[in-house]
C-alpha positions in Angstrom: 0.0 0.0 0.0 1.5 3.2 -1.2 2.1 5.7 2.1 3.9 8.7 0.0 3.3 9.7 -3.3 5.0 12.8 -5.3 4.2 13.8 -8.5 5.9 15.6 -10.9 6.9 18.1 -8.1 8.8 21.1 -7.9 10.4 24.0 -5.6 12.5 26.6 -6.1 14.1 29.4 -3.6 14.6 33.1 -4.0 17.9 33.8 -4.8 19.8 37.1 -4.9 21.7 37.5 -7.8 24.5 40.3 -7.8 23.3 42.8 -9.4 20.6 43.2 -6.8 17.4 41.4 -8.5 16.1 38.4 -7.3 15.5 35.1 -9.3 15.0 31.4 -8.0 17.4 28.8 -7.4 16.2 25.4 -7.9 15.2 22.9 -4.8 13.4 20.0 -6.4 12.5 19.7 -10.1 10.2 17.1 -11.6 9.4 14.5 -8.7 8.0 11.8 -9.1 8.1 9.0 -6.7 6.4 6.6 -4.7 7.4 5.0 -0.9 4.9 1.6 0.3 4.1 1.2 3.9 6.7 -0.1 5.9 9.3 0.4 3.5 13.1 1.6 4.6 14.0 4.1 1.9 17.2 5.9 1.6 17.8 9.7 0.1 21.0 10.2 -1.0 23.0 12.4 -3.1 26.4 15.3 -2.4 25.4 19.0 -0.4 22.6 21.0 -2.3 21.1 18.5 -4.4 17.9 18.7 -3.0 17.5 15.8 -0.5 16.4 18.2 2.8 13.8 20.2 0.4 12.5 16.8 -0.6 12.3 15.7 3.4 10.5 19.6 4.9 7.9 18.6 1.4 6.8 15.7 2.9 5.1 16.9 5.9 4.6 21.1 4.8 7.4 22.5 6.5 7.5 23.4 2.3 4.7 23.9 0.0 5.3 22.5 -3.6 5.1 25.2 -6.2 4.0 22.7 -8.7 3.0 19.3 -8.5 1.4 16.9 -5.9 2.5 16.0 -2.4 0.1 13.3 -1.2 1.2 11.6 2.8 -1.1 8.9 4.3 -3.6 10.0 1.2 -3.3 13.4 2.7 -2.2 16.4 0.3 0.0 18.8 1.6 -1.6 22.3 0.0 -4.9 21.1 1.7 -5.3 23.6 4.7 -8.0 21.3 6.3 -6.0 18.6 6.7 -2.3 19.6 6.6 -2.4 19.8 10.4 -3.4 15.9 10.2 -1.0 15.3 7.8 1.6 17.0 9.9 0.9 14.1 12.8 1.7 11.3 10.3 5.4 12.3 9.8 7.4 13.3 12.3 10.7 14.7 11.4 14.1 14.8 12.8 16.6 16.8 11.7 20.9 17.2 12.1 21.8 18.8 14.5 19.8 17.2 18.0 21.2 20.7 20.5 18.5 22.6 18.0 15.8 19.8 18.9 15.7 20.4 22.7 12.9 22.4 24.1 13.3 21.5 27.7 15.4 21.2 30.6 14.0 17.9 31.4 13.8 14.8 29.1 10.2 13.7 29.5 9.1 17.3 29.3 11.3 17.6 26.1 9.3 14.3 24.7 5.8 15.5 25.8 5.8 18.7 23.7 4.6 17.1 20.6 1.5 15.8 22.5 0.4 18.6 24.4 0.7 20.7 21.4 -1.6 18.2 19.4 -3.9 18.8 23.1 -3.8 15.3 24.4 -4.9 14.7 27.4 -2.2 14.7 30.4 -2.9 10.8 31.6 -2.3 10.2 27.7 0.8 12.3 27.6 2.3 10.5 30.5 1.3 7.1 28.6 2.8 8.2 25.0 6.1 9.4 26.6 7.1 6.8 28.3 6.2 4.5 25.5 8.1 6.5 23.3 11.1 6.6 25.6 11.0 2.7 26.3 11.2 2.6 22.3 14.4 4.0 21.5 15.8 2.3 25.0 16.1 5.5 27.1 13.5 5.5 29.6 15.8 5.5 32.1 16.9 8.9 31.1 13.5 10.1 32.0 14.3 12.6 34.5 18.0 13.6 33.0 19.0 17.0 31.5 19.0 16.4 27.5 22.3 18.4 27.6 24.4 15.6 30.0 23.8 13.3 27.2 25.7 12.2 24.3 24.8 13.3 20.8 23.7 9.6 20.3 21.1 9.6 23.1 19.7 13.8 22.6 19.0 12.0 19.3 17.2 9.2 20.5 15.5 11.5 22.8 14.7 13.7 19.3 12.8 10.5 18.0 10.9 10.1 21.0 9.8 13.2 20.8 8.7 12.1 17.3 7.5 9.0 18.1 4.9 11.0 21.3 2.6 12.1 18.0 2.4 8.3 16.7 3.3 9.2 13.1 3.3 6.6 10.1 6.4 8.1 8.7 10.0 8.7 10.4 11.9 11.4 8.3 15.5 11.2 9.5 17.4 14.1 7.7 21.1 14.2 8.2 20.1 12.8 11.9 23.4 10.8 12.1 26.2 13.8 10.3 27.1 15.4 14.0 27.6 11.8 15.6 30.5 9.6 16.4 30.5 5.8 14.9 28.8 4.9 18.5 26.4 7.3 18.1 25.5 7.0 14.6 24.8 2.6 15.0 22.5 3.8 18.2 20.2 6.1 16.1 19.9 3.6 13.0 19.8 0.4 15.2 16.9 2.6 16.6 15.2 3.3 13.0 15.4 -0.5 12.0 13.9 -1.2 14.9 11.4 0.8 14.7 10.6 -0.5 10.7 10.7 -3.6 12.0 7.9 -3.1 13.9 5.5 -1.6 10.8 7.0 1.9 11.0 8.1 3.4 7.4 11.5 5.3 7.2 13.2 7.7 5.2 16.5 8.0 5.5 19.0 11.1 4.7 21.8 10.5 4.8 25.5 11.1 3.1 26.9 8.2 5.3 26.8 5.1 2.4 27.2 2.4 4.4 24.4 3.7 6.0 21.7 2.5 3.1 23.0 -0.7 3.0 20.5 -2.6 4.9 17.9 -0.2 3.1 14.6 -1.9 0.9 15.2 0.5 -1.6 17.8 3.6 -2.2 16.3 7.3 -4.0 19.1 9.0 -5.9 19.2 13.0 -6.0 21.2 15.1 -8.3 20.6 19.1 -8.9 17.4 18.8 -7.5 15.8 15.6 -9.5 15.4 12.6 -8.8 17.8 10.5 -11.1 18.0 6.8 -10.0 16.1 4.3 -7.8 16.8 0.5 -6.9 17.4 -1.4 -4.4 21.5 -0.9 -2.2 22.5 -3.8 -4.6 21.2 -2.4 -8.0 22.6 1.7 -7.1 25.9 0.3 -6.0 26.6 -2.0 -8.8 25.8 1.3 -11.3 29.7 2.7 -10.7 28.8 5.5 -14.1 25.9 6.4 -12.1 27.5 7.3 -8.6 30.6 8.8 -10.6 27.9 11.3 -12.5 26.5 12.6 -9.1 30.0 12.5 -7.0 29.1 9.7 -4.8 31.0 6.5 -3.9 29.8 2.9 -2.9 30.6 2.0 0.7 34.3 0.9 1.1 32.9 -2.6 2.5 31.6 -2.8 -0.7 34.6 -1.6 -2.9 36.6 -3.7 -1.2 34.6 -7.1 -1.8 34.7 -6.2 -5.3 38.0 -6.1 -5.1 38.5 -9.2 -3.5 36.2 -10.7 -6.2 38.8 -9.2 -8.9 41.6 -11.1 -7.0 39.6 -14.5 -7.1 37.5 -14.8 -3.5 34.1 -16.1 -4.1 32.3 -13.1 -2.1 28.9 -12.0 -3.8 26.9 -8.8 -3.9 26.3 -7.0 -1.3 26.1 -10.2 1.0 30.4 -9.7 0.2 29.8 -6.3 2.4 27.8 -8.4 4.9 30.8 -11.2 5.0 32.9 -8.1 5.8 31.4 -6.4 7.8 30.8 -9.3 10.5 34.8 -10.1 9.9 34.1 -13.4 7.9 36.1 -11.6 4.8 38.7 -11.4 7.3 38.9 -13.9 9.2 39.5 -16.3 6.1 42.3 -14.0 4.9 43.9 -14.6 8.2 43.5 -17.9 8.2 
């Protein structure tokens, strides 16, 4: 069942130019694209190409100036319902310091609800649900600031999760954080798609997408490939055309494939990744 459908969208910025007048510069172009319930999808693509206006379109942080943004079978440029749509997705974004509302963590959490006017038992019932799903409800009672960037983020999806959307937008949520911090936040998001949730992923981090359903491709503000991790990776002329580069996990297994090892796919990322590659080069 299709959850997210664009079609043939497009945004554009004012832009100064330096002679003093003002003319557009191009966010998204042309969009089409479609996301099933439940599905893990990845946004990629280098700085500017589009992938954060793409993300604040899906829930109407941005309007389209053309085309159709359709969420939960909600459209964005409807007024009656863009407040309902806006409960469907919640959104986190890069930097988790710019997330924090409150001095408290299950304060910080319950903002979401008590905007939306839930009632207070609820409140108490949705943040401690939320907390006890991305494994901090011990933090409960802490300051958001004594944590590490990996937990203020998990707090950030909490606070997400308090609204009980049917969409996770995670743009850039794992560019500020160490290795640590960065597995904490996606063992989080997989988690949560395991359980029925459907996830979009930003990210610039390829090794990230790996264990992704399916991978979205941006480039100057269109959208210019989609497949599956196996299929975008295997297309080198592809990632060369839009200054990207497979994982090294990846790179490497083809290379150990070029010297003769009988490694596979993306499974030959897998095998190296759990140190099976390695282990029989050792050996």
């Amino acid at each position: 069942m299709e959850i997210i459908s664009l079609d043939n969208v497009s945004y554009s910025y004012k832009a100064y130019n330096d002679d003093g007048t003002v003319g557009e510069c191009i966010g998204v172009e042309g969009v089409t694209l479609s996301v099933e319930e439940g599905a893990f999808v990845a946004l990629v693509g280098h700085n500017g190409c589009g992938k954060s206006t793409l993300a604040k379109l899906l829930n109407g942080l941005l309007l389209p100036k053309s085309g159709t943004v359709r969420v939960c079978g909600l459209t964005t440029t409807d007024r009656d319902t863009l407040f309902e749509l806006r409960k469907n997705v919640g959104m986190v974004f890069q930097n988790p310091d710019n997330q924090m509302v409150a001095s408290i963590v299950e304060e910080d959490v319950a903002f979401g609800p008590e905007n939306l006017g839930v009632p207070q038992p609820e409140i108490v019932q949705r943040v401690y649900e939320a907390l006890s799903q991305v494994g901090m409800e011990q933090f409960a009672k802490s300051s958001p600031h004594r944590l590490s960037g990996g937990q203020k983020q998990r707090i950030a999806i909490a606070g997400a999760l308090a609204i009980r959307p049917k969409v996770l937008v995670l743009d850039e949520s794992t560019a500020m954080l160490d290795p640590l911090g960065r597995k904490e936040v996606l063992d989080v998001a997989h988690k949560l798609n395991a359980q029925g949730m459907t996830v979009v992923l930003i990210t610039h981090f390829m090794e990230e997408v790996l264990d992704c359903s399916s991978v979205l491709v941006m480039n100057n503000g269109h959208l210019v490939a989609q497949g599956t991790p196996n299929e975008i990776f295997a297309n080198r002329r592809l990632l060369d055309e839009v200054g990207l580069r497979a994982p090294r996990t990846v790179e490497l297994a083809d290379k150990l494939h070029s010297a003769g090892f009988n490694v596979d796919a993306l499974e030959r990322s897998a095998h190296i990744l759990g140190g099976d590659v390695c282990q029989e080069l050792t050996k």
